[in-house]
Biopython code that builds the backbone (N, CA, C, O; Angstrom):
import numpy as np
from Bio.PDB.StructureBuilder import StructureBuilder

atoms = [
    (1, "UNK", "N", (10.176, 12.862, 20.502)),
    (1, "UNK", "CA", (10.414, 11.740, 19.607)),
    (1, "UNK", "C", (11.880, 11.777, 19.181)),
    (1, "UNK", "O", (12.602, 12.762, 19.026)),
    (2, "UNK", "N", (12.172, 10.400, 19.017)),
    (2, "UNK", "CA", (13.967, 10.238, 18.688)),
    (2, "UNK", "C", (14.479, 10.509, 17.258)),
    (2, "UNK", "O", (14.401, 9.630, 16.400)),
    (3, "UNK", "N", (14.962, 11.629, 17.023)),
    (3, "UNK", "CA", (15.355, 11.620, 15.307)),
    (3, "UNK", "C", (15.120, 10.159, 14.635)),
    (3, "UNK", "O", (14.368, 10.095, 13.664)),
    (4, "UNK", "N", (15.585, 9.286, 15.003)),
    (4, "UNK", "CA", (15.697, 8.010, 14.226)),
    (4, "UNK", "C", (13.760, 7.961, 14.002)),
    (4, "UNK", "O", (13.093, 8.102, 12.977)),
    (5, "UNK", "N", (13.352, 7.713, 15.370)),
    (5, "UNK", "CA", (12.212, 7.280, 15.029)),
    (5, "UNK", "C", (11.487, 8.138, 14.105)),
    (5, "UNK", "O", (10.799, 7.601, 13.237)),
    (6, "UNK", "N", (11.565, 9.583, 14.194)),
    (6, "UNK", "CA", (11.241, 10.856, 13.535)),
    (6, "UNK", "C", (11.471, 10.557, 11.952)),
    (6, "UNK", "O", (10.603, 10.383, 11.097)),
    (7, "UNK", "N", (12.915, 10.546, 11.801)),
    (7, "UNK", "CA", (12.969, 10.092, 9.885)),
    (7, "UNK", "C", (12.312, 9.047, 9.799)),
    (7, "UNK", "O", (11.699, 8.835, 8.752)),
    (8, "UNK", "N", (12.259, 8.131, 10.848)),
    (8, "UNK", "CA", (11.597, 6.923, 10.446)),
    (8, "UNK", "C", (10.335, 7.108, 9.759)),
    (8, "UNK", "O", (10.151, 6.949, 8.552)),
    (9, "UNK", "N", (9.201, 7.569, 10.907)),
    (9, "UNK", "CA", (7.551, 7.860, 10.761)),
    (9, "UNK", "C", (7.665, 8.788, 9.694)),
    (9, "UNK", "O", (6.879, 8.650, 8.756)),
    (10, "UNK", "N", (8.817, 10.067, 9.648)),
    (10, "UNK", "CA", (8.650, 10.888, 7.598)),
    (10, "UNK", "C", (8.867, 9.816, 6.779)),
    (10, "UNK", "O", (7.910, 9.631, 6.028)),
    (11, "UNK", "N", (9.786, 9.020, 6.637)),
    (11, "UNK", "CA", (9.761, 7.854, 5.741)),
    (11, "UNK", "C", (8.634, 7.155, 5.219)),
    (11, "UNK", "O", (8.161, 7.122, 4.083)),
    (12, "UNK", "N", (8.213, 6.458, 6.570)),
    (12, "UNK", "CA", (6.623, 5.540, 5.990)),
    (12, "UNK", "C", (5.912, 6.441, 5.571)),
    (12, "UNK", "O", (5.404, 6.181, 4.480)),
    (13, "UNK", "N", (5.538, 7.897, 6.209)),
    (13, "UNK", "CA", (4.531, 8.749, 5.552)),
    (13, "UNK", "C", (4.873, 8.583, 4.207)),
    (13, "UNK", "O", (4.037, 8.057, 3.473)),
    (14, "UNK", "N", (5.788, 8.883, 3.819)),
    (14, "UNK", "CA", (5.898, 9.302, 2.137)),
    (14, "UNK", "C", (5.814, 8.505, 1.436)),
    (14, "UNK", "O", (5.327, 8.796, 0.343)),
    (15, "UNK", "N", (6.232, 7.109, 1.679)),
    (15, "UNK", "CA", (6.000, 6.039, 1.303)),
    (15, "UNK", "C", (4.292, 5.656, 0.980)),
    (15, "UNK", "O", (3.815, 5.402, -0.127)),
    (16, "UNK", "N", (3.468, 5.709, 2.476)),
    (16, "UNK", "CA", (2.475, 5.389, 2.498)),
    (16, "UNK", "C", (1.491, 6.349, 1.235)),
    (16, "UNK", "O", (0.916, 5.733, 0.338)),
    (17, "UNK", "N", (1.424, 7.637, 1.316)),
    (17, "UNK", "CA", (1.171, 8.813, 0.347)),
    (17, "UNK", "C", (1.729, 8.898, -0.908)),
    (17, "UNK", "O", (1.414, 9.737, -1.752)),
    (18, "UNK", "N", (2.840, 7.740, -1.079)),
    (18, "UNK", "CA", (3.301, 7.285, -2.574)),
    (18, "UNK", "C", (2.109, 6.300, -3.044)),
    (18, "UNK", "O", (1.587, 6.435, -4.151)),
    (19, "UNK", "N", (1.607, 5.027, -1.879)),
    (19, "UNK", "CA", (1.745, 3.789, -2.429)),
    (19, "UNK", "C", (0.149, 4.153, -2.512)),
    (19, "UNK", "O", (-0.456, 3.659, -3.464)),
    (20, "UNK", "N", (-0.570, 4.962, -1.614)),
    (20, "UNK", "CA", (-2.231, 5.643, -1.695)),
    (20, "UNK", "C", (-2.120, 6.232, -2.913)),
    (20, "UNK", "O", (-3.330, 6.322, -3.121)),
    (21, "UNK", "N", (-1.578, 6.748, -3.973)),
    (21, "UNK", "CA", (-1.732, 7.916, -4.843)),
    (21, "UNK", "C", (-1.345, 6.801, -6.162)),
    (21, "UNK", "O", (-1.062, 7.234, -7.279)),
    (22, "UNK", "N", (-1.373, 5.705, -5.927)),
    (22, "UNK", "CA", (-0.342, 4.601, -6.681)),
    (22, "UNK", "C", (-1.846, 3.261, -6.900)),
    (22, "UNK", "O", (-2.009, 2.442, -7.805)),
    (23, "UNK", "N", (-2.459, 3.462, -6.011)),
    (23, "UNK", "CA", (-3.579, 2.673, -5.220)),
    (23, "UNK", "C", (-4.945, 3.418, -5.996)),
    (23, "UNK", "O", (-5.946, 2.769, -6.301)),
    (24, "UNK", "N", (-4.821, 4.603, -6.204)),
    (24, "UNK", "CA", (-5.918, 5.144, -6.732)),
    (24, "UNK", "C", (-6.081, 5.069, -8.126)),
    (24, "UNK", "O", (-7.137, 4.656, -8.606)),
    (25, "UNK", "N", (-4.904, 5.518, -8.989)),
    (25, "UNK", "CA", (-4.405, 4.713, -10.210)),
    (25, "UNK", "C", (-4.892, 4.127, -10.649)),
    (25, "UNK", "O", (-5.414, 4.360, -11.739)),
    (26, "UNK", "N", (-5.001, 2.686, -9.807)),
    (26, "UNK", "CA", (-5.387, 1.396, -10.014)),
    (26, "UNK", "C", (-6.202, 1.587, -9.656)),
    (26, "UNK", "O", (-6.622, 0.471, -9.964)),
    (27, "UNK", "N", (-7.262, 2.151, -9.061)),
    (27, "UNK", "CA", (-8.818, 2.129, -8.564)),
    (27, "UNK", "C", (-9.533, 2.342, -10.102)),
    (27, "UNK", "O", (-10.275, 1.600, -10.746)),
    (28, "UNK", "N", (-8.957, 3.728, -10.403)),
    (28, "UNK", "CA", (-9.601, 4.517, -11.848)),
    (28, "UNK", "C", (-9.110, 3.288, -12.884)),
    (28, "UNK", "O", (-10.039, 2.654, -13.385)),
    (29, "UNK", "N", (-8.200, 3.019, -13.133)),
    (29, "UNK", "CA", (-7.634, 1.676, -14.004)),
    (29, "UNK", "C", (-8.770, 0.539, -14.302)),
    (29, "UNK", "O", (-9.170, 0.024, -15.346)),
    (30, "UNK", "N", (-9.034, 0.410, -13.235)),
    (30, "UNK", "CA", (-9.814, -0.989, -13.031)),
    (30, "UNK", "C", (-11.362, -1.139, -12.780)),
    (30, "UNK", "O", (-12.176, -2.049, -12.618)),
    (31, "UNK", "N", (-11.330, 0.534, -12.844)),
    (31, "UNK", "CA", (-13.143, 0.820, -12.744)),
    (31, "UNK", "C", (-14.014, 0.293, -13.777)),
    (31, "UNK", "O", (-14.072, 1.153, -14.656)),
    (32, "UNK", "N", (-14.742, -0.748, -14.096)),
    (32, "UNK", "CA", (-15.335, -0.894, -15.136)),
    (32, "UNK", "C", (-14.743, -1.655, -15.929)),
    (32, "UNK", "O", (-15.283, -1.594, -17.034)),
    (33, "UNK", "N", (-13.863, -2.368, -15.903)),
    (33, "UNK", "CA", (-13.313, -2.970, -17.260)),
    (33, "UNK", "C", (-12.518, -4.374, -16.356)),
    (33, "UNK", "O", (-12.426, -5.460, -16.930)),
    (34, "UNK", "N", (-11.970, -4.186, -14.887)),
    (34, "UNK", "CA", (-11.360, -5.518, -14.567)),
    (34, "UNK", "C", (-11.640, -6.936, -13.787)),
    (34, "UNK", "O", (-12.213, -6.813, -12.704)),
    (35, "UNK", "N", (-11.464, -7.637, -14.007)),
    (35, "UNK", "CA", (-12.256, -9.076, -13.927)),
    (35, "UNK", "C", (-12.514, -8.386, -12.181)),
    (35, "UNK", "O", (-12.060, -7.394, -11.611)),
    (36, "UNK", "N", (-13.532, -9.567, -11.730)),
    (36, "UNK", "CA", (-13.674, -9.583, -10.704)),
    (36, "UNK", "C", (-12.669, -9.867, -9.106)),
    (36, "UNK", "O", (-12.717, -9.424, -7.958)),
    (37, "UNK", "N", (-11.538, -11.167, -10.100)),
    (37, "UNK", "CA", (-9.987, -11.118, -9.233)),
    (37, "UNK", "C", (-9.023, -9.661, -9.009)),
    (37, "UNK", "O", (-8.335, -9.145, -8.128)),
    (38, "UNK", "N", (-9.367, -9.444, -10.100)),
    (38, "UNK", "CA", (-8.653, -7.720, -9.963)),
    (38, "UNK", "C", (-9.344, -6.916, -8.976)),
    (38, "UNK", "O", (-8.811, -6.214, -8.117)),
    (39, "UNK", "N", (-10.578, -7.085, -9.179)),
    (39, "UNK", "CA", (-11.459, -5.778, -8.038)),
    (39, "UNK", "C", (-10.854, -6.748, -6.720)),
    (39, "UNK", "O", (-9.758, -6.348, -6.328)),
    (40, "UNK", "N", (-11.229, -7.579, -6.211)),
    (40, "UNK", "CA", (-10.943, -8.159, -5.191)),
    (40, "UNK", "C", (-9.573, -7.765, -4.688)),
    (40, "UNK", "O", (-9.576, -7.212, -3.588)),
    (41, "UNK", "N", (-8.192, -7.971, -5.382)),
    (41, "UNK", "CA", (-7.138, -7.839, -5.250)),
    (41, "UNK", "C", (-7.096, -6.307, -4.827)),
    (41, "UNK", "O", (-6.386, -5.920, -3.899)),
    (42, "UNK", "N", (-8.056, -5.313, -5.709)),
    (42, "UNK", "CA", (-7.601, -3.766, -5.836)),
    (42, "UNK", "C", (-8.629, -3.402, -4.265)),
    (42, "UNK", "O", (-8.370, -2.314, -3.749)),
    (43, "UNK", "N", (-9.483, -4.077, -3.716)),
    (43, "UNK", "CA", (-10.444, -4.222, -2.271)),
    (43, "UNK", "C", (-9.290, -4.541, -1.051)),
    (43, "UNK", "O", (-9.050, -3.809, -0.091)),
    (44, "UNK", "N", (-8.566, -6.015, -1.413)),
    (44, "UNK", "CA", (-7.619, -6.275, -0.770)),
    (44, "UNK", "C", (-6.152, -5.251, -0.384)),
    (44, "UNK", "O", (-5.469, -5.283, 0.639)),
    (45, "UNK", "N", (-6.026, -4.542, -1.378)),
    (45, "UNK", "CA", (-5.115, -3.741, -1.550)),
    (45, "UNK", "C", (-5.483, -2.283, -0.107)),
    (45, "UNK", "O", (-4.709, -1.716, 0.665)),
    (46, "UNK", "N", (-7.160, -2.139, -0.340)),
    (46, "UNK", "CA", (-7.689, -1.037, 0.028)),
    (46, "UNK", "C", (-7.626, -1.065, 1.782)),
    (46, "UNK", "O", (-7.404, -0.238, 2.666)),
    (47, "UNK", "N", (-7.954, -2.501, 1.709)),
    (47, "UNK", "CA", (-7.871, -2.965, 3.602)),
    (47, "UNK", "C", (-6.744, -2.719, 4.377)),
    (47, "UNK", "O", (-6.612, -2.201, 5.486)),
    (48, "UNK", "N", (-5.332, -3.562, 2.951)),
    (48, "UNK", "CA", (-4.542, -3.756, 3.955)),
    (48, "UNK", "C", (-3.712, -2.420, 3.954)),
    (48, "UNK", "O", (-2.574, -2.537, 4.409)),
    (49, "UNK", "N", (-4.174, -0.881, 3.420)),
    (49, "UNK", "CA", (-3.176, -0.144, 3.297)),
    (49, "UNK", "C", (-4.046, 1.083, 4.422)),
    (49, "UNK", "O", (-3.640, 2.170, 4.834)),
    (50, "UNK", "N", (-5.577, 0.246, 4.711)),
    (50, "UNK", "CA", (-6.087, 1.223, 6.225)),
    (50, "UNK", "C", (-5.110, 0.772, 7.319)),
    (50, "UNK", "O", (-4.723, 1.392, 8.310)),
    (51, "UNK", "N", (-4.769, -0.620, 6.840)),
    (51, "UNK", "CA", (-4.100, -1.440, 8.793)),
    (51, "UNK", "C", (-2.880, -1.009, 8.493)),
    (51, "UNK", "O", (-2.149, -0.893, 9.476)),
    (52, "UNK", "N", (-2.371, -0.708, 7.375)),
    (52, "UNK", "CA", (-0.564, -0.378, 7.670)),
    (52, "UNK", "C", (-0.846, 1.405, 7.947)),
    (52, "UNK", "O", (0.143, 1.827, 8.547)),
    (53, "UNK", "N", (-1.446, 2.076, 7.800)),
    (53, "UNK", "CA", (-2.231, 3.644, 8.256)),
    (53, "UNK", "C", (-2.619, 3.145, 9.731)),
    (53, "UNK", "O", (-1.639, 3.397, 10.432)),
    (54, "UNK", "N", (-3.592, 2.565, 10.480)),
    (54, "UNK", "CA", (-3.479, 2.424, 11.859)),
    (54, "UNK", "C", (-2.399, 1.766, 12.773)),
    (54, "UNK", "O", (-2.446, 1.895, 13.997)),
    (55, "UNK", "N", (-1.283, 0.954, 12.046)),
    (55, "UNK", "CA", (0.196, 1.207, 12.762)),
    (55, "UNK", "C", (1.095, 2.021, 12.670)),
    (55, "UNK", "O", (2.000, 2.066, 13.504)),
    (56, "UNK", "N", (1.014, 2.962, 11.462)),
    (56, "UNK", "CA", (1.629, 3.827, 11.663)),
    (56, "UNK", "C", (0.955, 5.106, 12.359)),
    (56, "UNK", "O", (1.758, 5.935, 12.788)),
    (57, "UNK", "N", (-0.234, 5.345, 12.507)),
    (57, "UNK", "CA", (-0.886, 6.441, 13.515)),
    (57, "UNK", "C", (-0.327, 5.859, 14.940)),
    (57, "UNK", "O", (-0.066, 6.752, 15.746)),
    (58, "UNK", "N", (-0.082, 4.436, 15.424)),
    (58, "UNK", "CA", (0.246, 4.345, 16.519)),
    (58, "UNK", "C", (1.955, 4.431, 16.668)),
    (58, "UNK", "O", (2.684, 4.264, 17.646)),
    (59, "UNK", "N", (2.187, 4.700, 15.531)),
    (59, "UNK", "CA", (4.012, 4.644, 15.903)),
    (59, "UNK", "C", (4.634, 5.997, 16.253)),
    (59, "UNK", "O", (5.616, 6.391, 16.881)),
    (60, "UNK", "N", (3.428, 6.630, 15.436)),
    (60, "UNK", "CA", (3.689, 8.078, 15.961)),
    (60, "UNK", "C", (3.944, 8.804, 17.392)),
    (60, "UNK", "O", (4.316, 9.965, 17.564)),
    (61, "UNK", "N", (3.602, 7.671, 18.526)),
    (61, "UNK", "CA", (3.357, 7.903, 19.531)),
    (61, "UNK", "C", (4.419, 6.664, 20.432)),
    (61, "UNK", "O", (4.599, 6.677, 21.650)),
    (62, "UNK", "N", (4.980, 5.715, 19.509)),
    (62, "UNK", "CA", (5.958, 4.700, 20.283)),
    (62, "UNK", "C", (7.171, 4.447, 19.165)),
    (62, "UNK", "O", (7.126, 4.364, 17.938)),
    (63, "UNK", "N", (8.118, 4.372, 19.983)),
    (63, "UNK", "CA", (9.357, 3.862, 19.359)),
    (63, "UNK", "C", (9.468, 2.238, 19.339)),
    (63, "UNK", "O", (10.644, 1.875, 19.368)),
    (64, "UNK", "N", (8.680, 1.351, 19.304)),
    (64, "UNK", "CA", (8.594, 0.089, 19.128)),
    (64, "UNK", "C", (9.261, -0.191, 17.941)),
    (64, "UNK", "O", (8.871, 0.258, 16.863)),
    (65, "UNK", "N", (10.377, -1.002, 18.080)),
    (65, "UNK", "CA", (11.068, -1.800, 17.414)),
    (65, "UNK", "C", (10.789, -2.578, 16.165)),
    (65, "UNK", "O", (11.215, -2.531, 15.011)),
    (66, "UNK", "N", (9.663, -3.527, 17.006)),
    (66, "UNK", "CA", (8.997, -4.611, 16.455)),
    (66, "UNK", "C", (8.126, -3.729, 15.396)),
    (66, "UNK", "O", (8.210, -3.838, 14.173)),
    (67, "UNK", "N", (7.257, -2.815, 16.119)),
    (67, "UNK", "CA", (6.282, -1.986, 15.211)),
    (67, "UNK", "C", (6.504, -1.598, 14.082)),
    (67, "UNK", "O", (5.841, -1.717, 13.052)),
    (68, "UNK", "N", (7.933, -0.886, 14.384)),
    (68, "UNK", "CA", (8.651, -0.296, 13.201)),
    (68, "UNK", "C", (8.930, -1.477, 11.843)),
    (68, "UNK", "O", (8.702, -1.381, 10.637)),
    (69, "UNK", "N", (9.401, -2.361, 12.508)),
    (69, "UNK", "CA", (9.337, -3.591, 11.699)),
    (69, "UNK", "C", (8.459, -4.568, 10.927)),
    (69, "UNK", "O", (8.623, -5.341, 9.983)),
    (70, "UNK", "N", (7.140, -4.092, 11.979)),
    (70, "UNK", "CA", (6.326, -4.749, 11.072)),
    (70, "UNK", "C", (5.761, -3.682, 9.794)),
    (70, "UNK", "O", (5.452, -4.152, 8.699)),
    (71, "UNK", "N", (5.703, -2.701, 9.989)),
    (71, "UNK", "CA", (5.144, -1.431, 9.198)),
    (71, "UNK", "C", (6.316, -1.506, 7.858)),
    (71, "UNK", "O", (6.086, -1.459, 6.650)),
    (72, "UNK", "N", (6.925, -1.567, 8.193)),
    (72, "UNK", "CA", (7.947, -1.673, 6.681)),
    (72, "UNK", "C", (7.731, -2.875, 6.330)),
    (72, "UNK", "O", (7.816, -2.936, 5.104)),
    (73, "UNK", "N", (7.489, -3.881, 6.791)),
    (73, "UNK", "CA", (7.307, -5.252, 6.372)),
    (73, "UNK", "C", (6.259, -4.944, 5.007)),
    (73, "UNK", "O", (6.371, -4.789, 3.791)),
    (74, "UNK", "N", (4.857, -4.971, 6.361)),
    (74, "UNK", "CA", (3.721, -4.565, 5.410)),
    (74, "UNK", "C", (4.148, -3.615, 4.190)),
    (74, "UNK", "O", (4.156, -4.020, 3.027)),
    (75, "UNK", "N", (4.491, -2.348, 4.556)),
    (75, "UNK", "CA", (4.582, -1.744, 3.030)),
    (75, "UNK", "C", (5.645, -2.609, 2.199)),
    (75, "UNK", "O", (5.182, -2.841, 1.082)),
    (76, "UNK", "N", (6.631, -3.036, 2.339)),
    (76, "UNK", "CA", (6.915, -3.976, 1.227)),
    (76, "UNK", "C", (6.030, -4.786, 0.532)),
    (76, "UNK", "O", (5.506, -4.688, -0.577)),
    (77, "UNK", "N", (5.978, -5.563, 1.374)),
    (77, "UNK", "CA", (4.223, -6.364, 0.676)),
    (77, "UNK", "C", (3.499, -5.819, -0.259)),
    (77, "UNK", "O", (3.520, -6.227, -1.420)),
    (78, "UNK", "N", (2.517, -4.479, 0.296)),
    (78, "UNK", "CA", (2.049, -3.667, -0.333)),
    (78, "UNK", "C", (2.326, -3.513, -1.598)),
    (78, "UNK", "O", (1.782, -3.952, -2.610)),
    (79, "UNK", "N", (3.365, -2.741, -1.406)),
    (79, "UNK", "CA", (3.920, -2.286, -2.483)),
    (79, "UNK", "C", (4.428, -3.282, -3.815)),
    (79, "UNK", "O", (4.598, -2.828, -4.947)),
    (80, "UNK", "N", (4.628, -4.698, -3.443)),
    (80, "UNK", "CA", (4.773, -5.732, -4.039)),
    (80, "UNK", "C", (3.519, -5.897, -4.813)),
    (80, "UNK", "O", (3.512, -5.917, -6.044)),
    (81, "UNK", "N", (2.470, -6.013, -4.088)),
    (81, "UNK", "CA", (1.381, -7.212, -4.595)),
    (81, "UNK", "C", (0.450, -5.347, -5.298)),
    (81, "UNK", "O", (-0.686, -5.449, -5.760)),
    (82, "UNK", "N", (0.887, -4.434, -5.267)),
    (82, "UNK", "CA", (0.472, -3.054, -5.838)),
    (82, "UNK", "C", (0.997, -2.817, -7.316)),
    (82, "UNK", "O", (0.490, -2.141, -8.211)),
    (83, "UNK", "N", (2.398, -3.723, -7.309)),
    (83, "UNK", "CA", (2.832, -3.601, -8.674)),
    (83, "UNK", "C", (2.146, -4.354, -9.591)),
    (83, "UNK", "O", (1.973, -3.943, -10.738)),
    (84, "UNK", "N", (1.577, -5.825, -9.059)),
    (84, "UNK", "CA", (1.639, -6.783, -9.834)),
    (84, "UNK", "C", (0.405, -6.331, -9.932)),
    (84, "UNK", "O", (0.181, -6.455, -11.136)),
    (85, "UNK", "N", (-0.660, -5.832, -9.387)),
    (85, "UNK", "CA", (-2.397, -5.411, -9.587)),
    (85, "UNK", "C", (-1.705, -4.585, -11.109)),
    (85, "UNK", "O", (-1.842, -4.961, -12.273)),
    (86, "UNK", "N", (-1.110, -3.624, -10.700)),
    (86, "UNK", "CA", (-0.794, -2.581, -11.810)),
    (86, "UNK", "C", (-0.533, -3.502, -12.911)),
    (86, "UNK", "O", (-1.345, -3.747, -13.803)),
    (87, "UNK", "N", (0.507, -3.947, -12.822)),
    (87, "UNK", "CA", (1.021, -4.930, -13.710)),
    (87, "UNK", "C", (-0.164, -5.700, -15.212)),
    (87, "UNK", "O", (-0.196, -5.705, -16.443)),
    (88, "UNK", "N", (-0.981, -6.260, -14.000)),
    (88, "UNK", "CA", (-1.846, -6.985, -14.259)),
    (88, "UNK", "C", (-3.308, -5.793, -15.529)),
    (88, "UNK", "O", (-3.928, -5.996, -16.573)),
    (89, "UNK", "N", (-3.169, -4.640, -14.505)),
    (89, "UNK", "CA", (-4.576, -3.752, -15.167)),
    (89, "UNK", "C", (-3.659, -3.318, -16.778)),
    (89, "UNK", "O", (-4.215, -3.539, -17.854)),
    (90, "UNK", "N", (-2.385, -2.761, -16.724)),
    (90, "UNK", "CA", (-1.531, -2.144, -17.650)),
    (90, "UNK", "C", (-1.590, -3.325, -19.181)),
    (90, "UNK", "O", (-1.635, -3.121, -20.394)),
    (91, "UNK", "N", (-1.562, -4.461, -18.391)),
    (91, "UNK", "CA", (-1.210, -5.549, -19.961)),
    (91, "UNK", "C", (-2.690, -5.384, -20.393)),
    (91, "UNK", "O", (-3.585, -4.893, -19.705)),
    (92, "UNK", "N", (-2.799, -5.896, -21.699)),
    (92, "UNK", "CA", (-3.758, -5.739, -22.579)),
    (92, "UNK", "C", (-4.264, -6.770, -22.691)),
    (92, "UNK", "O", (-3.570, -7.614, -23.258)),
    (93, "UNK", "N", (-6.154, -7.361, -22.068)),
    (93, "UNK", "CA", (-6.669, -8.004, -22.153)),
    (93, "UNK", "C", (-6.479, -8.912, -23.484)),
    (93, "UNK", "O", (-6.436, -8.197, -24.484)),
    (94, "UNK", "N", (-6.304, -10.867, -23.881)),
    (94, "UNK", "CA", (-5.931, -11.104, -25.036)),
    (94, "UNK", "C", (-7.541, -10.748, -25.722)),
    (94, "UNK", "O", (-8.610, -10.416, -25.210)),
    (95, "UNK", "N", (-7.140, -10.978, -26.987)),
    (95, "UNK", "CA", (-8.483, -10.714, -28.043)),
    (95, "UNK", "C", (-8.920, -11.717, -28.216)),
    (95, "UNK", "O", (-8.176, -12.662, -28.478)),
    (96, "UNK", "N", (-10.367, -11.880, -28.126)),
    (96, "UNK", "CA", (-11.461, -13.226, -28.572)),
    (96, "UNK", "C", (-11.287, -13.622, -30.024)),
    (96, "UNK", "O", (-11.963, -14.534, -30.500)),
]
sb = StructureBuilder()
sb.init_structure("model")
sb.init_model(0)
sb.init_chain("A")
sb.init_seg("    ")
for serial, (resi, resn, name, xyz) in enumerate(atoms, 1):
    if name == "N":
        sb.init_residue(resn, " ", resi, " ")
    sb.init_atom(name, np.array(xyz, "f"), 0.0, 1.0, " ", f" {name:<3s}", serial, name[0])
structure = sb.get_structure()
């Protein structure tokens, strides 16, 4: 494997093992107490961070360009729509 691609695939790992440990957070956060858009969002969250884990198990094995590109794509995303779940569980339901 090509150094580049090498820091590359340590990169997303750590990333990915940031944004899973970040993901669980919000699992325990939202257990029991968040609307049903939140569980959905925190479900949605759960899918799309298996498919950015099965492109990066395959990058491990190709220097694809594109691949590489889409895998950082996705974790941006991720990591975007991960803040705003957080975001969302952290503010304080208003009072009746």
């Amino acid at each position: 494997m090509a150094d580049e691609t090498k820091t590359f695939v340590e990169n997303v790992r750590a990333q990915l093992e940031k944004s899973k440990s970040q993901l669980q957070e919000i699992e325990a956060l939202a257990k029991g107490r968040a609307s049903q858009a939140v569980n959905d969002a925190v479900n949605g969250l759960k899918k799309k961070s298996q498919e950015i884990d099965k492109k990066y198990q395959g990058l491990k094995t190709s220097a694809d360009t594109k691949v590489k590109a889409e895998i950082q794509a996705d974790l941006e995303k991720f990591n975007v729509t991960l803040g705003q779940v957080a975001a969302k569980l952290k503010t304080p339901a208003p009072s009746k």
